[in-house]
C-alpha positions in Angstrom: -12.1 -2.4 61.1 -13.4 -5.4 60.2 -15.9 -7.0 62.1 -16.1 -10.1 63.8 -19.3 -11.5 62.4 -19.0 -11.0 58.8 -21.5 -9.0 57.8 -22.0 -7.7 61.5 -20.7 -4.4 62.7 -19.7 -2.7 66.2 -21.4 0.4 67.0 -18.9 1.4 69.2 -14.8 1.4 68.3 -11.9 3.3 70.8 -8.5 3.0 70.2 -6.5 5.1 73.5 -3.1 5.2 74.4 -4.0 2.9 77.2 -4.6 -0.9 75.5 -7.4 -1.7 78.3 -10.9 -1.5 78.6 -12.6 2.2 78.8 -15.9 1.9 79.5 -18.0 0.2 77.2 -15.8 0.8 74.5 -13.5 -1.9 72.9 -9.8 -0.7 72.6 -6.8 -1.7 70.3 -3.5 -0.7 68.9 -3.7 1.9 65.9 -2.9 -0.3 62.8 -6.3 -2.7 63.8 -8.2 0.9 63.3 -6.5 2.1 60.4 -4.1 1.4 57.5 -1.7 3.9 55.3 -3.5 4.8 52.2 -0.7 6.3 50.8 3.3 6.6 51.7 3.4 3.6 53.1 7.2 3.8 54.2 5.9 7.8 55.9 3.5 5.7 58.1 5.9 5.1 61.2 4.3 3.3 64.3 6.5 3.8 67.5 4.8 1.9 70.3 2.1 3.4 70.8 1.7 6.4 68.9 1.3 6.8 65.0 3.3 9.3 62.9 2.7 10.7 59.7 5.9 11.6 58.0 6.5 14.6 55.0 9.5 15.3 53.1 11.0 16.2 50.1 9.8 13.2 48.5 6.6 12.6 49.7 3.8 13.0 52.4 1.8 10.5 53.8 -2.1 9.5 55.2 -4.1 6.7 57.0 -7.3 5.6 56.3 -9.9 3.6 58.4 -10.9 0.0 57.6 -14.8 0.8 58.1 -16.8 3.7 56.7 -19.9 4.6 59.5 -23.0 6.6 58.7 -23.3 9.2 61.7 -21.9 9.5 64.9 -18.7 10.8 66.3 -14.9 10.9 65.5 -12.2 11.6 67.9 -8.7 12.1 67.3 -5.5 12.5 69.6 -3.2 14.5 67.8 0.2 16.5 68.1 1.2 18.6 65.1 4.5 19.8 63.5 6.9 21.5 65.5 9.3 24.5 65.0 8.8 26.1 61.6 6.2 24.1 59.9 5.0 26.8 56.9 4.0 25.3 53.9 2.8 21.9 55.6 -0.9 21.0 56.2 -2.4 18.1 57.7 -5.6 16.9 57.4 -8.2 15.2 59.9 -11.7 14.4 57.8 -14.2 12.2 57.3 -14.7 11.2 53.5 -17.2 9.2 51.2 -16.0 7.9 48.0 -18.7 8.3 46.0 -17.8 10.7 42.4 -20.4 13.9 44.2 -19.0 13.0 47.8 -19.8 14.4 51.1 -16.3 15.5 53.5 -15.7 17.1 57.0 -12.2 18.6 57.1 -9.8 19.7 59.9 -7.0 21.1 57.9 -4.1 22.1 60.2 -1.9 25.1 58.2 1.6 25.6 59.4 3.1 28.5 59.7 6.6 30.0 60.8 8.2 29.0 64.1 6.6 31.5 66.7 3.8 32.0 64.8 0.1 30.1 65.4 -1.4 28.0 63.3 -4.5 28.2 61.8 -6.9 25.5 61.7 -9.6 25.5 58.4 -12.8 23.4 58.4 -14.3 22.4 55.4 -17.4 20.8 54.3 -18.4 19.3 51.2 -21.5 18.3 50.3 -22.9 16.5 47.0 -19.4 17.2 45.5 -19.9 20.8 46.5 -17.4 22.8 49.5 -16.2 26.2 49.2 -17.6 26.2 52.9 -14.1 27.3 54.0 -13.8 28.8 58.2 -10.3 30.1 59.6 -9.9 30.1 63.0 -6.4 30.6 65.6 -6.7 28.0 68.3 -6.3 29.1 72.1 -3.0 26.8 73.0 0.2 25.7 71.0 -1.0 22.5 69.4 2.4 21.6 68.3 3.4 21.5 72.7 0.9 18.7 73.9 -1.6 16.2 72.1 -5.3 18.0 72.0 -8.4 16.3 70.9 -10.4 17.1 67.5 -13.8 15.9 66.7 -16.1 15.3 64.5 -19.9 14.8 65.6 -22.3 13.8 62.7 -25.8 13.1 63.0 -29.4 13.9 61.2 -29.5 17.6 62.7 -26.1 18.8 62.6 -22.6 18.5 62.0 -20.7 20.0 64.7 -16.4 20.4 64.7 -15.0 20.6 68.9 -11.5 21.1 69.6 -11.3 19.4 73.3 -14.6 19.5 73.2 -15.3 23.2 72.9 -17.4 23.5 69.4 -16.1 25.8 67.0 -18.4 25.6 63.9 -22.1 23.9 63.3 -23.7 22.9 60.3 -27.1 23.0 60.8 -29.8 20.6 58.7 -31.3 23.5 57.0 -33.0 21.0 54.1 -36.3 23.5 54.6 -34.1 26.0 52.6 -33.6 24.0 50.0 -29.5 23.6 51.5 -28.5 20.0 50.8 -27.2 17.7 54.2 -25.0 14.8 54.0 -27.1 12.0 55.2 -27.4 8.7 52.8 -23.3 8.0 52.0 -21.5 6.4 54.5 -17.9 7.7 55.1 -14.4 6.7 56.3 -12.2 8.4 58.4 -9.0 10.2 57.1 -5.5 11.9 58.1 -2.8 13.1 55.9 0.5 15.3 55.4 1.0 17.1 52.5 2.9 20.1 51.2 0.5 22.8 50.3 3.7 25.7 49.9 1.0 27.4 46.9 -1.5 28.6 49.5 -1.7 27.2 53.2 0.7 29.7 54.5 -0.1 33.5 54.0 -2.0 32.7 50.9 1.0 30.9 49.5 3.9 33.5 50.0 6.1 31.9 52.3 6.9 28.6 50.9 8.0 25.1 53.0 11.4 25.0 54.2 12.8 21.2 53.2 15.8 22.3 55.6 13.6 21.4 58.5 12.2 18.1 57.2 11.1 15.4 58.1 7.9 17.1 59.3 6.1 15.3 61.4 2.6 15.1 63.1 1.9 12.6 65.8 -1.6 10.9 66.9 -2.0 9.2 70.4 -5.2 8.2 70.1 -8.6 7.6 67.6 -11.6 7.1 69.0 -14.8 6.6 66.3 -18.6 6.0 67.8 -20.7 5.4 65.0 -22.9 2.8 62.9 -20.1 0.4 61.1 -21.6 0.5 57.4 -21.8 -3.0 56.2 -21.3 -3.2 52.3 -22.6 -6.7 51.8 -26.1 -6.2 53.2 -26.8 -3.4 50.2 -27.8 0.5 50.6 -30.9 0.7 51.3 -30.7 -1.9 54.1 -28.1 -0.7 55.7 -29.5 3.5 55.3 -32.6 2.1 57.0 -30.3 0.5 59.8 -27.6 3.3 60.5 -30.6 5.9 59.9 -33.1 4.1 62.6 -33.7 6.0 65.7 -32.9 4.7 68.9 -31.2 1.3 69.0 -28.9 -0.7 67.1 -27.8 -4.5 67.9 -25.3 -3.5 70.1 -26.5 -0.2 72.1 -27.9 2.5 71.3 -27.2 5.4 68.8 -26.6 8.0 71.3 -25.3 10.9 68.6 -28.5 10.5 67.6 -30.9 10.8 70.8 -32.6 14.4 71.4 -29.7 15.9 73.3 -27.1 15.5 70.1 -30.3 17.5 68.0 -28.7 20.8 69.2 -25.4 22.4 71.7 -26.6 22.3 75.0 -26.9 26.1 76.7 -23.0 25.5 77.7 -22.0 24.5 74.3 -23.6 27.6 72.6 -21.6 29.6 75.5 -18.3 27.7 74.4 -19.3 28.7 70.5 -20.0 32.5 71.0 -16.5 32.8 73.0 -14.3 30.9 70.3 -15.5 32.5 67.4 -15.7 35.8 68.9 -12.0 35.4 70.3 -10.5 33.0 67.5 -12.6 33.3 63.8 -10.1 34.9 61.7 -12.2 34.0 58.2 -15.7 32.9 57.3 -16.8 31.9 53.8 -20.4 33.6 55.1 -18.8 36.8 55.0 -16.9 37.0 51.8 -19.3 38.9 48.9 -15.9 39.0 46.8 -16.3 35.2 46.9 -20.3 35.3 46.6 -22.0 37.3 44.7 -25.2 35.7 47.2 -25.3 35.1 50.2 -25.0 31.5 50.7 -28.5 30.1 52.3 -27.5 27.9 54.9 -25.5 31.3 56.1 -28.7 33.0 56.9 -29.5 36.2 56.7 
């Protein structure tokens, strides 16, 4: 979004179902967040919620207005019902630079009666192949359930309703790279992806059940607004300061946010030993060696 000041920025940014005050946090209706960065006409606002729209003729995606370096991404979301195989939709935070850093939710559909699988991603420098499958512990095409990204110096850490399912670790003393000087905006899209997103590509998207559709309620996004016009360097010392910013303070940042609390790391332990269905970590036909931030 653009801020009110010019060159200013707001630290904090919630958009909820509910147009009123939450907190300290400033709400709004979705299209003051984000725009359509693609597929325009498969952008449909209905009151309050936002729907992305895929057919035979196209997909669609949203963008944010701002681009933030750390913090925390929120989204409400409800995806494709019935027999959505072939389809994928996509939560992430991007840069744009040509060796860009990204944090993927990628929602694969699958056969009616059959779960989805949700992938997270990461790239970093241009590189990914960081690919993790996991089943999710509800029907996420029944209700909306909230997916998040939390992005700081230390870690970047994926929660579905705020259970954490995967955690990059800063592991820079290995020689492993961490995104942390390219600020990046925040990202949805619908796409058919019949070559590989359901059962490595074999069963193929049914058009018979288009339009499919995937539904957000609500975005929230706490983090340091990057302000373009005040130049890099500036604005990395700024967003990358400890502490306080201009308008509060940079709580995905304080000692807490550093690591998952005791509960947290309970919350990790049970989803991946219940859910992981696939880690890049342990693939040697993909890697000949063992990645590094993998450990041993």
């Amino acid at each position: 979004m653009e801020s009110s000041n010019g060159g200013g920025w707001r630290m904090v940014m919630v958009l909820y179902v509910a147009v009123s005050m939450v907190g300290s946090g400033w709400c709004s209706k979705l299209d003051e967040l984000v725009q359509p960065s693609w597929a325009t006409d498969h952008v449909i606002y209905e009151g309050e919620l936002l729907k992305l729209k895929l057919d035979n003729s196209s997909g669609a995606g949203f963008v944010s207005k701002s681009k933030y370096l750390y913090g925390k991404v929120t989204a409400e979301l409800k995806l494709v019902e019935g027999d959505s195989a072939g389809t994928v939709t996509a939560f992430y935070m991007s840069s744009d630079w040509v060796n860009h850093n990204e944090f993927d939710f990628e929602f694969l559909g699958n056969r009616t009666g059959e779960p989805y699988l949700v992938q997270t991603n990461l790239y970093i420098n241009g590189v990914g192949d960081r690919e993790q499958r996991m089943d999710l512990w509800f029907d996420p095409t029944a209700d909306f359930h909230a997916y998040s990204i939390l992005w700081n110096p230390r870690q970047v850490v994926f929660l579905v309703d705020d259970t954490p399912i995967r955690v990059f670790s800063n592991h820079e003393n290995r020689g492993v790279a961490f995104p942390r000087d390219q600020p990046m905006g925040v990202y949805s899209s619908i796409w058919n992806a019949d070559d590989w997103a359901t059962e490595g590509g074999r069963v193929k998207t049914d058009w018979s059940h288009a339009p499919f559709v995937a539904t957000f309620r609500g975005l929230r996004i706490d983090g340091c607004e990057w302000a373009p016009e005040a130049g890099a360097p500036a604005e990395l010392q700024r967003c990358g300061g400890s502490g306080w910013g201009k308008e509060g303070r940079y709580w995905w940042k304080e000692k807490a946010m550093e690591g998952l609390s005791v509960h947290q790391s309970h919350q990790l332990i049970w989803a991946r030993a219940n859910h992981l269905v696939y880690d890049y970590c342990n693939d040697p036909g993909r890697f000949a060696t063992h990645p590094p931030e993998c450990g041993k």
